[in-house]
N, C-alpha and C positions, 0 to 999 in steps of 0.2 A: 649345443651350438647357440644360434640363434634365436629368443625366446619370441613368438607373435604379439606382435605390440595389441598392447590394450583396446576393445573398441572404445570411439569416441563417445557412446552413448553410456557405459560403464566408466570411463574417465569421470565424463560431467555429473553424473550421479556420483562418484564417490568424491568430486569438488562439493557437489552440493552438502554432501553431510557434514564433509567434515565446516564447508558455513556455518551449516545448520546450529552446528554443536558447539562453537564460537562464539555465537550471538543470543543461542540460546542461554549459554553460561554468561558471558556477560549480562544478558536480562535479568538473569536468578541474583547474578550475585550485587543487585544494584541495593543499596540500603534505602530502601523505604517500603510503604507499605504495599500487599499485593492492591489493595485496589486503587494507588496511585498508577503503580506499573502498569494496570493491566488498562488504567484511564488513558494515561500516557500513550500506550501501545493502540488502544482504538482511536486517539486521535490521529498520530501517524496513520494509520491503516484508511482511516474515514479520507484524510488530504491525497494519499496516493493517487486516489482512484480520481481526483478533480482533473482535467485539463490545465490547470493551474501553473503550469511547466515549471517556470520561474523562482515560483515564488512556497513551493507545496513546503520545503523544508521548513523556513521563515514563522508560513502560518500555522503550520503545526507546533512550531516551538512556542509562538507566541498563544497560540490559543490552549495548549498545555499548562502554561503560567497562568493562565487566564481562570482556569478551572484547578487550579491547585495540584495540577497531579504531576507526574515524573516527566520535565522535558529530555533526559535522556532518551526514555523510553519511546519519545515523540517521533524524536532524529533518526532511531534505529527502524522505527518500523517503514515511515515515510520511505526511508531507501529499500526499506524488504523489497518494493515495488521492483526495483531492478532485477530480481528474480526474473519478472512475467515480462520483461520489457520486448520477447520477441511477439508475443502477444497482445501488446498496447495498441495498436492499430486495431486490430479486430473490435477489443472491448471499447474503445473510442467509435469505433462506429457504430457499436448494438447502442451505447451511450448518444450518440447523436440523434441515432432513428427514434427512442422514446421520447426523449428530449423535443425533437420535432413536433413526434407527434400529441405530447402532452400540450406543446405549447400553440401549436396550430390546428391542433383534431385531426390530422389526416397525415399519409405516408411521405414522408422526406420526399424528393426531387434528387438524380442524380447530382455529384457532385464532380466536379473533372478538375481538379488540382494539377492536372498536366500543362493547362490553360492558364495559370496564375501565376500573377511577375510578383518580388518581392513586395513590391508596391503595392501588390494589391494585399500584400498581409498585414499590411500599419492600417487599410482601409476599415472604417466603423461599420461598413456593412459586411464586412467579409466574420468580425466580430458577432456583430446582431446576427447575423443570419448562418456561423454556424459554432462558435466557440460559445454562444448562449446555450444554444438547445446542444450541444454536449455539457455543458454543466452543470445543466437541470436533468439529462439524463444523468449525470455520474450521480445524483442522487439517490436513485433509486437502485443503485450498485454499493455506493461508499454506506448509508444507512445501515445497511443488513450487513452488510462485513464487517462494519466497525463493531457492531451492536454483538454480533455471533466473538469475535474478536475478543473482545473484551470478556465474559465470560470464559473464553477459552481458557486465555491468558493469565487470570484473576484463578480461575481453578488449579493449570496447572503449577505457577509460582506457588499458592498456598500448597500442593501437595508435595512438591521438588524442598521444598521449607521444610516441612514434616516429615519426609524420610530423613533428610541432611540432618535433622536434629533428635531424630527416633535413633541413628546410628551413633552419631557422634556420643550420646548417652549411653549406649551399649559398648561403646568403648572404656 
């Protein structure tokens, strides 16, 4: 009869793989070298994590060219972000609270956003006082994931290279 539909939580896990395995293969099969890719790949990774909104794609491309390494690999990772996007709120505010408090020495002040007209979003103190100290928090987020990132990436490009070409030989 009738088969019980898939859960929703088994769906979106088996969207994500087969992502996964998409993006994965096109990173491997990008022609250059692992430690362009994996350069490429932590700058995307480093711009995600910025409040940057706008502009994260842009500066990753440009700052990819900048450092010679694979602006494909820029483009793809900057959007991996879209992955955690139901999470971005949260890490925007652990990012703000450090941010604050590196930049004033002491614990953020409530923020009430339910209170704020458009207006007050083109405002330069709405900027100063909270898209700053989330930017210098995203620091101390984007740094270590870019840095872990990269290593990851650089490892496993070099070894997905090595099997592909340990087999291809054995053919």
């Amino acid at each position: 009869m009738n088969e019980p539909a898939p859960s929703a939580n088994r769906s979106y896990w088996k969207r994500f793989k087969q992502w996964w395995r998409a993006h994965h293969e096109r990173i491997i099969s990008i022609q250059d070298t692992p430690h362009s890719i994996a350069l490429g790949l932590a700058i995307g990774m480093f711009f995600g994590f910025t409040p940057l909104f706008s502009v994260k794609t842009l500066l990753s491309i440009t700052v990819a060219w900048l450092f010679n390494s694979n602006k494909v690999a820029a483009a793809i990772s900057v959007t991996l972000h879209d992955v955690i996007l139901p999470f971005m709120p949260a890490i925007y505010w652990w990012e703000y609270k450090y941010g604050y408090a590196t930049l004033h020495g002491s614990r953020p002040h409530r923020i009430h956003f339910a209170h704020l007209t458009l207006g007050d979003y083109l405002d330069w103190h709405l900027v100063a006082g909270v898209i700053w100290p989330t930017f210098i928090g995203s620091l101390f987020l984007a740094f270590p994931a870019a840095l872990l990132f990269y290593f990851l990436a650089r490892w496993t490009v070099q070894r997905t290279r090595a099997r592909r070409k340990a087999a291809a030989a054995n053919q």
